[in-house]
N, CA, C and O of each residue as an XYZ file, in Angstrom:
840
protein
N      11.792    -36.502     25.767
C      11.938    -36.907     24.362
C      11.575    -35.731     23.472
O      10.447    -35.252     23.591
N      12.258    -35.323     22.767
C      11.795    -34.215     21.356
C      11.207    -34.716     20.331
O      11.329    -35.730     19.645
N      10.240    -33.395     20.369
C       9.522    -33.921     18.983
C      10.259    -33.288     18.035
O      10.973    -32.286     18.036
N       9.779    -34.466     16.852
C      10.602    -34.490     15.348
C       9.914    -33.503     14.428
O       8.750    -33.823     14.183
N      10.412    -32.176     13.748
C       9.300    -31.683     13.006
C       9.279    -32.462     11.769
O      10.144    -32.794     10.957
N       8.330    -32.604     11.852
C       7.568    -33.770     10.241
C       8.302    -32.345      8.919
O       8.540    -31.138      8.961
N       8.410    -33.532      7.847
C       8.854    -32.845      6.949
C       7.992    -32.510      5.709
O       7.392    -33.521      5.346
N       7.777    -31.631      5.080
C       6.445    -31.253      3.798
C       5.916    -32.505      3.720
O       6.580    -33.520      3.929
N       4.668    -32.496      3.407
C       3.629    -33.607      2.537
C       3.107    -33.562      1.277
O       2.483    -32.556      0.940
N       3.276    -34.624      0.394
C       3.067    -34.337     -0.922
C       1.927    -35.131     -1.134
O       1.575    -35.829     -0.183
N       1.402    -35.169     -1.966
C      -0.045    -36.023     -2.713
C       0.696    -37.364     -3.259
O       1.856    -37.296     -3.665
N       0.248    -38.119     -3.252
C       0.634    -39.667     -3.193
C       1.279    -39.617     -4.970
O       0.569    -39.073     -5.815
N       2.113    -39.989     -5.219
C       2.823    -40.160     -6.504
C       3.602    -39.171     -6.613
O       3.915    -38.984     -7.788
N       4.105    -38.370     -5.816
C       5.371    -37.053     -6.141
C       5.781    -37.644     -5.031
O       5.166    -37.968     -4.016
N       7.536    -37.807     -5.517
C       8.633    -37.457     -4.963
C       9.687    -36.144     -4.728
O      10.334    -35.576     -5.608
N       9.667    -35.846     -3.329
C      10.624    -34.857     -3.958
C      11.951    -35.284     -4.177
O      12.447    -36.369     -3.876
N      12.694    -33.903     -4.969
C      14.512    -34.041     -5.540
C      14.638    -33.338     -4.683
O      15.027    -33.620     -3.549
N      14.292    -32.203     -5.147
C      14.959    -30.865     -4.331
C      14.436    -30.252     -2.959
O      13.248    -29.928     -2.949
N      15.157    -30.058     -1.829
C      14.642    -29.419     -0.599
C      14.474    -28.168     -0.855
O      14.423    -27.839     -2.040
N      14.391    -27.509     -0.180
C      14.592    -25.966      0.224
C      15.568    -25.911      0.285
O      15.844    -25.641     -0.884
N      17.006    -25.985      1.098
C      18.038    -26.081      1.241
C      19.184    -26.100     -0.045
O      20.119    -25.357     -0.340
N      18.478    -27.625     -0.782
C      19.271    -28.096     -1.959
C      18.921    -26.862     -3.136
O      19.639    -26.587     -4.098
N      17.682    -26.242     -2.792
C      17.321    -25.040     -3.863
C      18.634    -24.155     -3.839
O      19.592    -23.936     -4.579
N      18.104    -23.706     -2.420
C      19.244    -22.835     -2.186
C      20.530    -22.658     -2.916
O      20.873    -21.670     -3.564
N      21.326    -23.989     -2.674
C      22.451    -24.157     -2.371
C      22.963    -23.898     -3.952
O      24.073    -23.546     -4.350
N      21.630    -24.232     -4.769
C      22.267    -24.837     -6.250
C      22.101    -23.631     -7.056
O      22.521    -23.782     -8.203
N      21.622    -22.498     -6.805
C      21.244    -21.659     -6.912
C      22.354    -20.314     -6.573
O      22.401    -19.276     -7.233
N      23.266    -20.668     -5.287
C      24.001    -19.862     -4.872
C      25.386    -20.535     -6.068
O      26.365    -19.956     -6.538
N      24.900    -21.932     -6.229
C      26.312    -22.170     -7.194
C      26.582    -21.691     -8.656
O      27.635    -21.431     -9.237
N      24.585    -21.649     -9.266
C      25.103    -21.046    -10.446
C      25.031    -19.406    -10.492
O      25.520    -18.968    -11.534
N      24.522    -18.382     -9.580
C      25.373    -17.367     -9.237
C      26.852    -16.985     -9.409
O      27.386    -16.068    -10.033
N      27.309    -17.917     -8.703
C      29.087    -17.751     -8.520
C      29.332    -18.424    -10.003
O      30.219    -17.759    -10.539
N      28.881    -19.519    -10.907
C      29.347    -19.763    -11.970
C      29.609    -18.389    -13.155
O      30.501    -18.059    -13.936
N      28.094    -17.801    -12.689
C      27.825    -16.528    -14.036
C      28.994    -15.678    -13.560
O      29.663    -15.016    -14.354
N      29.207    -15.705    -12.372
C      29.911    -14.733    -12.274
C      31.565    -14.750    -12.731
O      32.392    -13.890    -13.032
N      31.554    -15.984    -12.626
C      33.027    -16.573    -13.163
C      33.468    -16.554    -14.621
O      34.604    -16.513    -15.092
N      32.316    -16.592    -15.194
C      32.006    -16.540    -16.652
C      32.022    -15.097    -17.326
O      32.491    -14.783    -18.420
N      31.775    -14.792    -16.959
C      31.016    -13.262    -17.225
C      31.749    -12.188    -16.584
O      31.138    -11.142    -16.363
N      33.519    -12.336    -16.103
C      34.586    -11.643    -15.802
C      33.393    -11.209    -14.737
O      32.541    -10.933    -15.582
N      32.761    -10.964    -13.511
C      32.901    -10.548    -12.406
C      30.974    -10.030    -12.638
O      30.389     -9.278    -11.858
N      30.434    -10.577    -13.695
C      28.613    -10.340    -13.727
C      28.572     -9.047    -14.775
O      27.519     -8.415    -14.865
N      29.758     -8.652    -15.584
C      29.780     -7.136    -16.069
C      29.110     -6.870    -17.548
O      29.764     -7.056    -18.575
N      28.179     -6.563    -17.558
C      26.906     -6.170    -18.558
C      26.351     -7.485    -18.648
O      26.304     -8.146    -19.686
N      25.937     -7.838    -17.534
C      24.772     -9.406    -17.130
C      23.430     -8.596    -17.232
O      23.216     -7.492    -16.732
N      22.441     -9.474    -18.087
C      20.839     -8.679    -17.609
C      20.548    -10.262    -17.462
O      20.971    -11.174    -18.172
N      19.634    -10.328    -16.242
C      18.790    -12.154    -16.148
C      17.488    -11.404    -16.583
O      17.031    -10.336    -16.176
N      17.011    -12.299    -17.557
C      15.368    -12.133    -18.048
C      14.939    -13.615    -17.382
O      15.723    -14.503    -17.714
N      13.920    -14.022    -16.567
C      13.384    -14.864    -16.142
C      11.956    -14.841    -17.305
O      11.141    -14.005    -17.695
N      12.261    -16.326    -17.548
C      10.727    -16.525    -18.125
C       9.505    -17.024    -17.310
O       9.664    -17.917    -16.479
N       8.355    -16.497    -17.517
C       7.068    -16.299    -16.566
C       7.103    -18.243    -16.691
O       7.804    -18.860    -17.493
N       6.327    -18.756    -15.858
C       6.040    -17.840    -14.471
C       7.400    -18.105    -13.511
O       8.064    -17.229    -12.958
N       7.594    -19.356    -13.475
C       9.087    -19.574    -12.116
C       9.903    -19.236    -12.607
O      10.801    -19.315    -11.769
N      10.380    -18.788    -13.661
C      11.887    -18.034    -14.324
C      12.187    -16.729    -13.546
O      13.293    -16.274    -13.252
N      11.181    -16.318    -13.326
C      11.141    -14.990    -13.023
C      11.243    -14.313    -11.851
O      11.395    -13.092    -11.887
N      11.162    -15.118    -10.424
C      11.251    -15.088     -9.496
C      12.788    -15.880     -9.238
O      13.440    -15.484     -8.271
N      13.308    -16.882    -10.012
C      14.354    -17.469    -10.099
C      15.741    -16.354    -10.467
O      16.919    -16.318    -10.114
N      14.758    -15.408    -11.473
C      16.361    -14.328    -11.757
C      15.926    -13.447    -10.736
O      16.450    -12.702    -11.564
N      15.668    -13.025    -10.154
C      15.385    -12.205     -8.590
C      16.543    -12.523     -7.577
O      17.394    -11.807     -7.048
N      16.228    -14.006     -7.498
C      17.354    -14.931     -6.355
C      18.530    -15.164     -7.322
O      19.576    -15.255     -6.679
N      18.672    -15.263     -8.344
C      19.826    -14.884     -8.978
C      20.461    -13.503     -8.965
O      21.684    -13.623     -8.901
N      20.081    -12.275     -9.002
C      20.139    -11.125     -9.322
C      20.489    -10.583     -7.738
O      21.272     -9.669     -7.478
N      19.825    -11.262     -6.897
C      20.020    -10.943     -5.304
C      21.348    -11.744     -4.702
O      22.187    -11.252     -3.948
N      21.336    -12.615     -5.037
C      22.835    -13.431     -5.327
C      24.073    -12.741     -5.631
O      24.962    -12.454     -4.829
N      24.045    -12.563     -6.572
C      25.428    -11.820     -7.607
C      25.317    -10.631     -6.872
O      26.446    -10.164     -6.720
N      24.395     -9.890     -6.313
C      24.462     -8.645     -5.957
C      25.357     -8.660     -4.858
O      26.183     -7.781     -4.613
N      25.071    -10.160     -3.912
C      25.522     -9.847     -2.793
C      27.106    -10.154     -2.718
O      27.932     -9.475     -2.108
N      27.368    -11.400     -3.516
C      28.170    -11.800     -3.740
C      29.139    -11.004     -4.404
O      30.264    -11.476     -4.240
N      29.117     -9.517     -5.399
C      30.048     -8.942     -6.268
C      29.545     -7.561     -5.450
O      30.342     -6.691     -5.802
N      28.928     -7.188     -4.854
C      28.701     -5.901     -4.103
C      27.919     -4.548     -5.100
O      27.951     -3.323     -4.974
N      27.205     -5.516     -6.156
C      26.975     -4.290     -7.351
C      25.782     -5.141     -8.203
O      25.928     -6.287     -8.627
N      24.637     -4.354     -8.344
C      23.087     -4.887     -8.837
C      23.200     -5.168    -10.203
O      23.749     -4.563    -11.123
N      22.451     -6.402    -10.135
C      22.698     -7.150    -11.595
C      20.863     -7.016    -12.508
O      19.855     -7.551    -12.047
N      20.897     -6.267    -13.685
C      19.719     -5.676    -13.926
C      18.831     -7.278    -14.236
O      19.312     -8.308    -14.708
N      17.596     -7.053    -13.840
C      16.846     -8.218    -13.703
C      15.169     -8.425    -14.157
O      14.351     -8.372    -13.238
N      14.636     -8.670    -15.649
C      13.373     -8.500    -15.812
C      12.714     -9.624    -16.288
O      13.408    -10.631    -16.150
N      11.697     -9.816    -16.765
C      11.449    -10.557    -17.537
C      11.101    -11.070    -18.949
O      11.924    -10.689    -19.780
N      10.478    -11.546    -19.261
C      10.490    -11.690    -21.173
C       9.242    -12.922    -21.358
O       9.500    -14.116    -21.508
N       8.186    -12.477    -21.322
C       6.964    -13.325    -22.286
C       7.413    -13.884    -23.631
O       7.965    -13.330    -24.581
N       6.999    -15.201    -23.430
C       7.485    -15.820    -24.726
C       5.837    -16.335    -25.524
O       5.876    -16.810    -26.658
N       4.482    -16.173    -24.792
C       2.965    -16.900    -25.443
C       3.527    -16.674    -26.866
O       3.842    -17.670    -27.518
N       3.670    -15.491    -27.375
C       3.141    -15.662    -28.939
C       4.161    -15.912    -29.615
O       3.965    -16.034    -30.824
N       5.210    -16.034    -29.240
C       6.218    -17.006    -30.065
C       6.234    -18.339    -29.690
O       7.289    -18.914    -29.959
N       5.384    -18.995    -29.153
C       5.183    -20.531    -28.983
C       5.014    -21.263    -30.212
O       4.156    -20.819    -30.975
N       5.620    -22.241    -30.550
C       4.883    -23.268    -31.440
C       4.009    -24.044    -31.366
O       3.779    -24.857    -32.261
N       3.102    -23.925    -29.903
C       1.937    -25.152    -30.212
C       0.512    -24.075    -29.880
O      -0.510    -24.648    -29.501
N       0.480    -22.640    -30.022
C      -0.141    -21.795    -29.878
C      -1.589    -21.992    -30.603
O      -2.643    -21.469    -30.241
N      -1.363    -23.019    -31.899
C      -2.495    -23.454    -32.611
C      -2.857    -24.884    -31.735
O      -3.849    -25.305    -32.331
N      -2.696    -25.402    -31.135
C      -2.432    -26.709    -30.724
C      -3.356    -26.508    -29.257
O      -4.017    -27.428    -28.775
N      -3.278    -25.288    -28.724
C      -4.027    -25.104    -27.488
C      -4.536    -24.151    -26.863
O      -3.895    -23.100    -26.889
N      -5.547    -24.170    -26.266
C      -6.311    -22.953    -25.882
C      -5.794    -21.500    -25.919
O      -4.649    -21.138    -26.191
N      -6.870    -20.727    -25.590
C      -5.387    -19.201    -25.761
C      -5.150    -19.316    -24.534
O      -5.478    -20.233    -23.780
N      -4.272    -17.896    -24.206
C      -3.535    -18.248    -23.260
C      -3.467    -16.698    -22.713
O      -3.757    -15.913    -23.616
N      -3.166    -16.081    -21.506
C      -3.557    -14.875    -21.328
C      -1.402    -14.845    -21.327
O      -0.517    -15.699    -21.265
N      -1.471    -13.235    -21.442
C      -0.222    -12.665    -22.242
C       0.329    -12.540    -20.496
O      -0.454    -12.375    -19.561
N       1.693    -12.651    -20.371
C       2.701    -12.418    -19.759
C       2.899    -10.952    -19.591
O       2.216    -10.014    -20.002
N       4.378    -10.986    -18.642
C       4.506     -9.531    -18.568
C       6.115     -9.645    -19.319
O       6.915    -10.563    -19.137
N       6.289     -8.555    -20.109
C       7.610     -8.593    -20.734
C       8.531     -7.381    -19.810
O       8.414     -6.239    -20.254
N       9.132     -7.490    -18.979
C      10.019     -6.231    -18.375
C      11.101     -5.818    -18.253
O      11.670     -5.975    -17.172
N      12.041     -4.842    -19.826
C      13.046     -5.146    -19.601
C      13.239     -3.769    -19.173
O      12.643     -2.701    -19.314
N      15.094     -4.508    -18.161
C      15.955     -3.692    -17.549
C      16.143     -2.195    -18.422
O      16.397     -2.185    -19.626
N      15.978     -0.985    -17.622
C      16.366      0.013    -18.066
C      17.463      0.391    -19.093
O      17.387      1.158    -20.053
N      18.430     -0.297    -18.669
C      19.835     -0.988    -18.901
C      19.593     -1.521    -21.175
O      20.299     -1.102    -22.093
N      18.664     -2.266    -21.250
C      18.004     -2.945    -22.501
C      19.456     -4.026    -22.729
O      20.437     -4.216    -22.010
N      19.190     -4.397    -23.604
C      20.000     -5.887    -23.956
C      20.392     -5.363    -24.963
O      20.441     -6.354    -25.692
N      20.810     -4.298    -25.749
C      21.377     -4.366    -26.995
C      23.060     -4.179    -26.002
O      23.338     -3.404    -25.088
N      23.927     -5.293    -26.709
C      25.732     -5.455    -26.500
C      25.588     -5.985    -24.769
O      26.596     -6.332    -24.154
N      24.844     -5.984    -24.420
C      24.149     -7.229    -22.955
C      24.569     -8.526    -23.437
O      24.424     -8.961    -24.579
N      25.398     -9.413    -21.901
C      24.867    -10.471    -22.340
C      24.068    -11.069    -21.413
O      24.349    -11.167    -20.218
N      22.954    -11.521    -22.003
C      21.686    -12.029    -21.423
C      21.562    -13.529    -20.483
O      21.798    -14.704    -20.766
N      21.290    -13.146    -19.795
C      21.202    -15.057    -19.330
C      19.844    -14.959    -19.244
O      19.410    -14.057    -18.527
N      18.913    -15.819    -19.917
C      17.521    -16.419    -19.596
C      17.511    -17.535    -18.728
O      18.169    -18.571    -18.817
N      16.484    -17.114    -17.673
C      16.174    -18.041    -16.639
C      14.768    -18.757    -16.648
O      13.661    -18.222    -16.702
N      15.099    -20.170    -16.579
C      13.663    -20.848    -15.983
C      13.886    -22.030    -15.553
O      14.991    -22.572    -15.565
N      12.656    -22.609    -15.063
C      12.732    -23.378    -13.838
C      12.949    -25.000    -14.442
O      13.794    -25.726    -13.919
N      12.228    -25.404    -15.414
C      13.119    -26.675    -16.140
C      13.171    -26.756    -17.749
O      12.266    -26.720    -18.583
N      14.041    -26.832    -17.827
C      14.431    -27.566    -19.375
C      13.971    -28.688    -19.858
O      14.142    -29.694    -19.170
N      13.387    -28.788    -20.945
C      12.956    -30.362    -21.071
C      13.246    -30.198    -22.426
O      14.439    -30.129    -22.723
N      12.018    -30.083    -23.728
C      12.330    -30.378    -25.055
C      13.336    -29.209    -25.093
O      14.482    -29.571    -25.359
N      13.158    -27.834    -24.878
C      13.988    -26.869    -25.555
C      12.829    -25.993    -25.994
O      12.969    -24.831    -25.612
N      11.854    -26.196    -26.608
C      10.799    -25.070    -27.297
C      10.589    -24.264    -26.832
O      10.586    -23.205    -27.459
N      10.297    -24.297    -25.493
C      10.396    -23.119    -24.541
C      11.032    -22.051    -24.612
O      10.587    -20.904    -24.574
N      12.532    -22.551    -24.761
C      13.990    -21.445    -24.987
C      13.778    -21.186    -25.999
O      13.569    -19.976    -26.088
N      13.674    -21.912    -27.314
C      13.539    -21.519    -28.698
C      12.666    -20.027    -28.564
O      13.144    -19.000    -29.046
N      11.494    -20.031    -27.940
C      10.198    -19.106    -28.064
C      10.704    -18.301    -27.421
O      10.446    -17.174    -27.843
N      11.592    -18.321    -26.205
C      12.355    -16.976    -25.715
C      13.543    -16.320    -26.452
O      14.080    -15.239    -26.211
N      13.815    -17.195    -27.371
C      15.084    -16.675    -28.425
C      14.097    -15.764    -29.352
O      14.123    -14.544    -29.190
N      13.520    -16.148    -29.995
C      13.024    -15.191    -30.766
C      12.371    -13.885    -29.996
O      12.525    -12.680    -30.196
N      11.424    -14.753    -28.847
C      11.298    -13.090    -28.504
C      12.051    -12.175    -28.146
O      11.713    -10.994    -28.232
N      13.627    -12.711    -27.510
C      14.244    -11.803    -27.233
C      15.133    -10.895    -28.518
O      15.787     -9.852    -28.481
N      14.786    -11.866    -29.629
C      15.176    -10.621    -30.674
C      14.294     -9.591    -31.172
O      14.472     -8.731    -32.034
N      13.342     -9.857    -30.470
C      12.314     -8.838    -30.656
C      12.812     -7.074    -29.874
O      12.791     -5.881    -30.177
N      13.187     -7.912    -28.819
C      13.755     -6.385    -27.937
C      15.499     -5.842    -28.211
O      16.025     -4.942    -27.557
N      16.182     -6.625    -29.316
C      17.696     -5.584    -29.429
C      18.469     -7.238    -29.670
O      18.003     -8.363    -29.850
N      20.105     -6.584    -29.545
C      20.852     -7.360    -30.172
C      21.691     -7.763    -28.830
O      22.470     -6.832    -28.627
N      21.809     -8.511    -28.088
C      22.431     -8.819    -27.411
C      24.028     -9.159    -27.714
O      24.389     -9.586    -28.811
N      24.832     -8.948    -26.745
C      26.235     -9.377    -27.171
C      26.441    -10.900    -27.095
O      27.211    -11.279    -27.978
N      26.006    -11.837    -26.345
C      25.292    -12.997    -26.093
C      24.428    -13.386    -24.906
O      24.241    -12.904    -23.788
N      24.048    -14.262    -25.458
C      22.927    -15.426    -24.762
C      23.169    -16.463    -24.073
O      23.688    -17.419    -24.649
N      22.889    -16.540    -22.799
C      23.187    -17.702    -21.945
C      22.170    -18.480    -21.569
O      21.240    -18.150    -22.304
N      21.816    -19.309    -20.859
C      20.895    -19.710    -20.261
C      21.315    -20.584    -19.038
O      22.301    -21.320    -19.053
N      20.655    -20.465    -18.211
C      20.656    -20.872    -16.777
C      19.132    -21.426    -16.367
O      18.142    -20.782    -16.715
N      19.009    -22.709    -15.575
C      17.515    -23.114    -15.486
C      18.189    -23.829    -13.793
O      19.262    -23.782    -13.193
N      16.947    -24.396    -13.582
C      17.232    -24.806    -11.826
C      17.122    -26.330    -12.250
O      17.930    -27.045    -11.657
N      16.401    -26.890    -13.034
C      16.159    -28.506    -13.031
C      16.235    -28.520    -14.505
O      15.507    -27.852    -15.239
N      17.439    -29.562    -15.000
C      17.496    -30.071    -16.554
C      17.104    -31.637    -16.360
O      17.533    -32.337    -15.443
N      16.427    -31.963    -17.140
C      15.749    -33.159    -17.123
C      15.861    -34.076    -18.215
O      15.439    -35.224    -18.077
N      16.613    -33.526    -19.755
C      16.622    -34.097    -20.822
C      15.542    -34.373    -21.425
O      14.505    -33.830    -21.045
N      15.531    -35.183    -22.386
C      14.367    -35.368    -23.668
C      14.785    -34.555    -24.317
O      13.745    -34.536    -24.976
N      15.757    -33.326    -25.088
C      15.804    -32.410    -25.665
C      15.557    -32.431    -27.112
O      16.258    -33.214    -27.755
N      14.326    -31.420    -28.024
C      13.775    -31.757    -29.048
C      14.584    -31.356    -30.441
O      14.765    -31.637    -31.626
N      14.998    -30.277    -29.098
C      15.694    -28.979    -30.155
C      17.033    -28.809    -29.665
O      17.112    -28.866    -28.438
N      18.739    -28.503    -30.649
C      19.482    -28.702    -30.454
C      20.080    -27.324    -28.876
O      21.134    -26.749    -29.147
N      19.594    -27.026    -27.824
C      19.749    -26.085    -27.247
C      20.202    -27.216    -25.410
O      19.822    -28.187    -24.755
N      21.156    -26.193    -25.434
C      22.136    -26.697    -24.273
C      22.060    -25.432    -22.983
O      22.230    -24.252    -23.290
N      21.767    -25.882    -21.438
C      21.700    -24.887    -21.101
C      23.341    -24.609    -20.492
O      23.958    -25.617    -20.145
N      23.932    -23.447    -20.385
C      25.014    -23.047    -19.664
C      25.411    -23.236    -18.180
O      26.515    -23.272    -17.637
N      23.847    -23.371    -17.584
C      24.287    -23.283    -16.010
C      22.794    -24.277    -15.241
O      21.566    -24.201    -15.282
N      23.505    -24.882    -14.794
C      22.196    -26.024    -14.060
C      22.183    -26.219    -12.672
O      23.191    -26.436    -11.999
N      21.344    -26.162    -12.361
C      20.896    -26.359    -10.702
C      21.518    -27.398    -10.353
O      22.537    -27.607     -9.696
N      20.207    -28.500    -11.275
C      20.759    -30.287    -10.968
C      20.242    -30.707    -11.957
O      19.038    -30.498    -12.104
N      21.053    -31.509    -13.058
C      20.556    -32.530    -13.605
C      19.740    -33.687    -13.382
O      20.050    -34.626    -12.649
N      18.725    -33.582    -14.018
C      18.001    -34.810    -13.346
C      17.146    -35.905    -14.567
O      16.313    -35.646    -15.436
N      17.921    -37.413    -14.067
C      17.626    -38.018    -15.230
C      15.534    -38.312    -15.284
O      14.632    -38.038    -14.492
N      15.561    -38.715    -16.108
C      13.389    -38.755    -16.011
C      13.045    -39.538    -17.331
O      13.596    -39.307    -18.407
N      12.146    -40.419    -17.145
C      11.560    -40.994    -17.850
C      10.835    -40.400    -18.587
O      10.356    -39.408    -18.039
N      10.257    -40.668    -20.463
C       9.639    -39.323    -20.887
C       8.077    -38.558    -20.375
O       7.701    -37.401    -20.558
N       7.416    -39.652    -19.711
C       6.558    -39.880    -18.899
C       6.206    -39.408    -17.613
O       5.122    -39.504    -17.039
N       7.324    -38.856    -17.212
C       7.282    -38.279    -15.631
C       6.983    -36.774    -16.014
O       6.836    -36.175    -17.080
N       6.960    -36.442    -14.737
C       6.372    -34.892    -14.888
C       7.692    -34.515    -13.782
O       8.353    -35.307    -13.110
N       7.801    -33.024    -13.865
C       8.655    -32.462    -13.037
C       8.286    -30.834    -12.963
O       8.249    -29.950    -13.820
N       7.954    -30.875    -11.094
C       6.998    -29.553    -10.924
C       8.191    -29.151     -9.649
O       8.731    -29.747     -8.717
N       8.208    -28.095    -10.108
C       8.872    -26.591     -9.649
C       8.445    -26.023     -8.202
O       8.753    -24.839     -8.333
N       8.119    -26.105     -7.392
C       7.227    -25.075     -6.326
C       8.223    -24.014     -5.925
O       9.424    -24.274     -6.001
N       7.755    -22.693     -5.453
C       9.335    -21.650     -5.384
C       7.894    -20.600     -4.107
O       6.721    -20.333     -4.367
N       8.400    -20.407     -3.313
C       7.960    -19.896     -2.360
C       6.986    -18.507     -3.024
O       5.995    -18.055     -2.450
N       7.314    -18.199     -3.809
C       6.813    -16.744     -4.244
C       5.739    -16.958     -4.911
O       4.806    -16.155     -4.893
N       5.714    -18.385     -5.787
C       4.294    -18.311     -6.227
C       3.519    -19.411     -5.685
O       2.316    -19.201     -5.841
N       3.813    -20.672     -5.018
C       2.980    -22.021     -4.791
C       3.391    -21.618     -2.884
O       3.449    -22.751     -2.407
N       3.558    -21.014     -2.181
C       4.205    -21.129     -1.050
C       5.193    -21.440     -0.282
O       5.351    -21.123      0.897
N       6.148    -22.329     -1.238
C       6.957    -23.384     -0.107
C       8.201    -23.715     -1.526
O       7.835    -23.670     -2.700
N       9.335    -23.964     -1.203
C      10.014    -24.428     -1.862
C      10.548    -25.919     -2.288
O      11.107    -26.532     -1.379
N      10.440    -26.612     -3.621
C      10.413    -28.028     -3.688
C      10.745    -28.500     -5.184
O      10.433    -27.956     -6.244
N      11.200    -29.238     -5.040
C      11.177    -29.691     -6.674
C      10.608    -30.970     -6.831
O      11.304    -31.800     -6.246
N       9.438    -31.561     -7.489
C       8.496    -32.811     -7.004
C       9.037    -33.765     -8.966
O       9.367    -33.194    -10.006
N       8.914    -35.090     -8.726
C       9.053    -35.230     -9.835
C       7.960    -36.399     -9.045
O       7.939    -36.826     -7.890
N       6.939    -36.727    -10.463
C       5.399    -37.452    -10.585
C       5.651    -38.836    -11.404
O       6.120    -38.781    -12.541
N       5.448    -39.615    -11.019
C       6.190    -40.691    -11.506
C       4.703    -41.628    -12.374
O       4.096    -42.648    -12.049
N       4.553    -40.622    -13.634
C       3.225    -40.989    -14.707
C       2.145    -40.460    -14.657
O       1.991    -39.954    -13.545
N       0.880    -40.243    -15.628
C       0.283    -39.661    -15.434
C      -1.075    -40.086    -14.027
O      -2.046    -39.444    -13.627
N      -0.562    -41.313    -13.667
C      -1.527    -41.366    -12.991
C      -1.267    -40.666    -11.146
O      -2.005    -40.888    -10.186
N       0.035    -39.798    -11.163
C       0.518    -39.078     -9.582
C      -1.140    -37.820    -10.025
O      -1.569    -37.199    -10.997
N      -1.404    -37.993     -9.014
C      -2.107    -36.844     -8.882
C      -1.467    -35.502     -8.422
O      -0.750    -35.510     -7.421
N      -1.714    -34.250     -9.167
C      -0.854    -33.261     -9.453
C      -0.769    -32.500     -7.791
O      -1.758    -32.423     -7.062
N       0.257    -32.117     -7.508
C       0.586    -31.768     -6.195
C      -0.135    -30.307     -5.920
O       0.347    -29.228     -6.266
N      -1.190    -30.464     -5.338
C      -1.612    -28.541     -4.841
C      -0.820    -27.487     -4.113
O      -0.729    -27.364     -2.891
N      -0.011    -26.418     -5.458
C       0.063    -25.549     -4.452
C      -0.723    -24.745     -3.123
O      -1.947    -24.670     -3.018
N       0.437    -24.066     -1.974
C      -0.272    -23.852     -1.565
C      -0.786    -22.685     -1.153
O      -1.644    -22.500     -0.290
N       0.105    -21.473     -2.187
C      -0.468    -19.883     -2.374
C      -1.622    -19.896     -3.332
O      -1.471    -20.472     -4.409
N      -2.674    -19.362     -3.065
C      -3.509    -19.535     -3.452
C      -3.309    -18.479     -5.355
O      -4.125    -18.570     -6.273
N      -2.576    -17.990     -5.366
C      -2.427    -17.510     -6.441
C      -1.413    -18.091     -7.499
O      -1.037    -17.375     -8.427
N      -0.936    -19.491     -7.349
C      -0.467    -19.817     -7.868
C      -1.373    -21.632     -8.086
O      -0.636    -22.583     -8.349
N      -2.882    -21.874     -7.945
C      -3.637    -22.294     -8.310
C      -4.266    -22.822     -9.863
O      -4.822    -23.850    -10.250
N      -3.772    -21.268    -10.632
C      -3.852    -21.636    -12.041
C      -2.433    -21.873    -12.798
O      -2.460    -21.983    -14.024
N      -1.188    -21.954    -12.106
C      -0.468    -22.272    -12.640
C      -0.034    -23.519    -13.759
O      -0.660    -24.526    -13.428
N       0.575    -23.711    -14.617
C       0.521    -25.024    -15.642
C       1.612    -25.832    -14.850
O       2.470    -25.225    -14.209
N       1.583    -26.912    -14.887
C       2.463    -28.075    -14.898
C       3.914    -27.640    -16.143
O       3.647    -27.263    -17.284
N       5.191    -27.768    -15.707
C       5.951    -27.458    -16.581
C       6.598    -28.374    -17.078
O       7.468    -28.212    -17.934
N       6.262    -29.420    -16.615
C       6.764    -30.922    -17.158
C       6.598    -31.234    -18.197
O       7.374    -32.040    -18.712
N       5.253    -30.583    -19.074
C       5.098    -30.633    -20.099
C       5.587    -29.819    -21.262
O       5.224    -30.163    -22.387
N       6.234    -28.960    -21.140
C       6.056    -28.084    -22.031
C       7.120    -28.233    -23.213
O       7.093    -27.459    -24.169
């Protein structure tokens, strides 16, 4: 008789959506979308926003590379001090902003992150990214859209839509910073929050909220 390998374990109140696999897969699709879009990826920069954005345009950027045979410039973009609830909550230690050699002025940009919910998020990366040049345009690409949207902002390219109560939480795990790949959705505040399990991704925030 074979044994069955047991599959991840979560803390009692998370479900997962997404496998490893389904990451993958959705991931290799909006690759091939940008690329369809964007006549063949040609003056693409992905800015990933900290923290899972950013490792997300990596596997995007490693994607298109492989897929079009030619490196797609790839950094990131701190959005803390263009936040709007910056009065609203503790400080917050500063990001890393890293852009492509390449810069974004007549670029068009795709910003990456890991879920969409109100929009404020993107808002705070719009402005900062006019902080660094004029882009030719702005895209956006995220891995999990979840709705509630506060602010009128639509993303271009989606992993998976996923419908959610306003109440649920929806947490990200991506091998590079929590260990393991997953997409958990917490069904109220009373799921107890799922422990990553890289130890450096310990102080990470819940993005369900933001």
């Amino acid at each position: 008789m074979c044994a069955m390998t047991p599959e991840p374990r979560h803390e009692v109140g998370w479900k997962a959506v997404l496998s490893p696999e389904e990451i993958r897969r959705a991931l290799s699709r909006v690759a091939h979308e940008i690329l369809e879009r964007t006549h063949g990826g040609e003056g693409v920069v992905l800015l990933g926003i900290p923290t899972r954005g950013v490792p997300l345009a990596r596997r995007l950027g490693a994607r298109i590379g492989a897929f079009e045979g030619a490196a797609v410039p790839v950094g990131s973009l701190d959005i803390t001090l263009h936040r709007d609830d910056l009065r609203l909550r503790p400080a917050r230690a500063l990001g890393r902003t890293v852009v492509p050699p390449e810069g974004v002025d007549g670029k068009t940009v795709v910003l990456v992150d890991d879920v969409l919910f109100s929009g404020r998020t993107i808002r705070a990366a719009l402005d900062a990214l006019n902080d660094l040049g004029r882009p030719r345009a702005v895209q956006l690409a995220v891995l999990v859209d979840r709705g509630h949207r506060e602010l009128p902002i639509r993303a271009d390219y989606v992993g998976k839509n996923l419908p959610t109560a306003h109440r649920e939480v929806v947490r990200v795990l991506l091998e590079e910073t929590d260990g393991e790949d997953s997409v958990l959705l917490g069904r109220g505040p009373e799921a107890e929050r799922p422990r990553p399990r890289a130890p450096e991704a310990q102080e990470a925030q819940e993005r369900g909220a933001q």
